[in-house]
C-alpha positions in Angstrom: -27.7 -17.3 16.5 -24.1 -15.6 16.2 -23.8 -12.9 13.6 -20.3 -12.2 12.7 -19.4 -8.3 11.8 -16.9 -7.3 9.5 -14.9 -4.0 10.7 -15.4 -1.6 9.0 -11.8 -0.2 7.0 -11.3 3.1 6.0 -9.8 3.1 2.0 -6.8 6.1 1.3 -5.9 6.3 -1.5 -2.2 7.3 -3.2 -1.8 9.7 -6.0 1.3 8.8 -7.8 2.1 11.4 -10.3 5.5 9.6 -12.7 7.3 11.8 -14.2 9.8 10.9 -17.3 12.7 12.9 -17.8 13.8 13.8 -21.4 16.5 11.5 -21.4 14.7 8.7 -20.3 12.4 9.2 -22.8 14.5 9.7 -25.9 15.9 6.0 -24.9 11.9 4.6 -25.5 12.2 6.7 -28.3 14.9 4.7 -29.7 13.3 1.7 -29.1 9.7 3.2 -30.3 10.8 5.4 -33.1 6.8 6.5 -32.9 6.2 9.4 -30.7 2.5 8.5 -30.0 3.3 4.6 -29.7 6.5 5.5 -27.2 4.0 7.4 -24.9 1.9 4.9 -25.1 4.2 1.8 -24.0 5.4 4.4 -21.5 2.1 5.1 -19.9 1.7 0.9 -20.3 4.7 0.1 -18.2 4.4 2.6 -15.4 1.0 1.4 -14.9 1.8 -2.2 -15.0 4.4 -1.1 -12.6 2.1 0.7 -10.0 -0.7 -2.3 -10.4 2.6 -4.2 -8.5 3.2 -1.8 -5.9 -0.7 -1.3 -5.6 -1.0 -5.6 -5.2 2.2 -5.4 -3.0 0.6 -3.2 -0.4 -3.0 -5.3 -0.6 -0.9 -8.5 1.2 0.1 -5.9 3.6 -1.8 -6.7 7.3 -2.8 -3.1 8.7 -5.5 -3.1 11.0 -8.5 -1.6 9.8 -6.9 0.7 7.0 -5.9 -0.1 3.1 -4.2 1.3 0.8 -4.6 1.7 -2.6 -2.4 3.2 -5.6 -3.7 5.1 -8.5 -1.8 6.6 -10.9 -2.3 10.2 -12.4 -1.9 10.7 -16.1 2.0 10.5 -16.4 4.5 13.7 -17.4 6.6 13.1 -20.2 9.0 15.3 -21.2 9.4 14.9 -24.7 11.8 18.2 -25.7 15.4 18.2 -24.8 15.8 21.2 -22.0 18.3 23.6 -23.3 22.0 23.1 -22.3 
């Protein structure tokens, strides 16, 4: 009888840290005049972004390695820096 063995991969994984500047912010703002929703459709859309970069690198064919993305609770800056 044949037995077929999987390799074994080793799993890194990426910390991705987004950062919003003020300005971009204030423009969600606009749209979500609701600090706590704006954050929240913020957080939504960066994650929904990084899911696509995390499925982009899963079709990627690296020999015994994958990759994965997580993303760390996102910075916000939410106060205008002084001029």
């Amino acid at each position: 009888m044949h037995h077929r063995y999987r390799r074994s991969t080793e799993t890194f994984y990426i910390d991705i840290l987004p950062v919003v500047d003020f300005s971009l912010y204030s423009r969600w703002l606009t749209v979500h005049p609701d600090p706590v929703r704006t954050e929240s459709e913020l957080t939504r859309y960066l994650a929904t972004v990084l899911t696509a970069v995390d499925m982009r690198l899963q079709t990627l064919s690296l020999t015994d390695t994958q990759l994965n993305v997580r993303m760390v609770t996102p910075y916000l800056s939410t106060v205008c820096p002084a001029q």
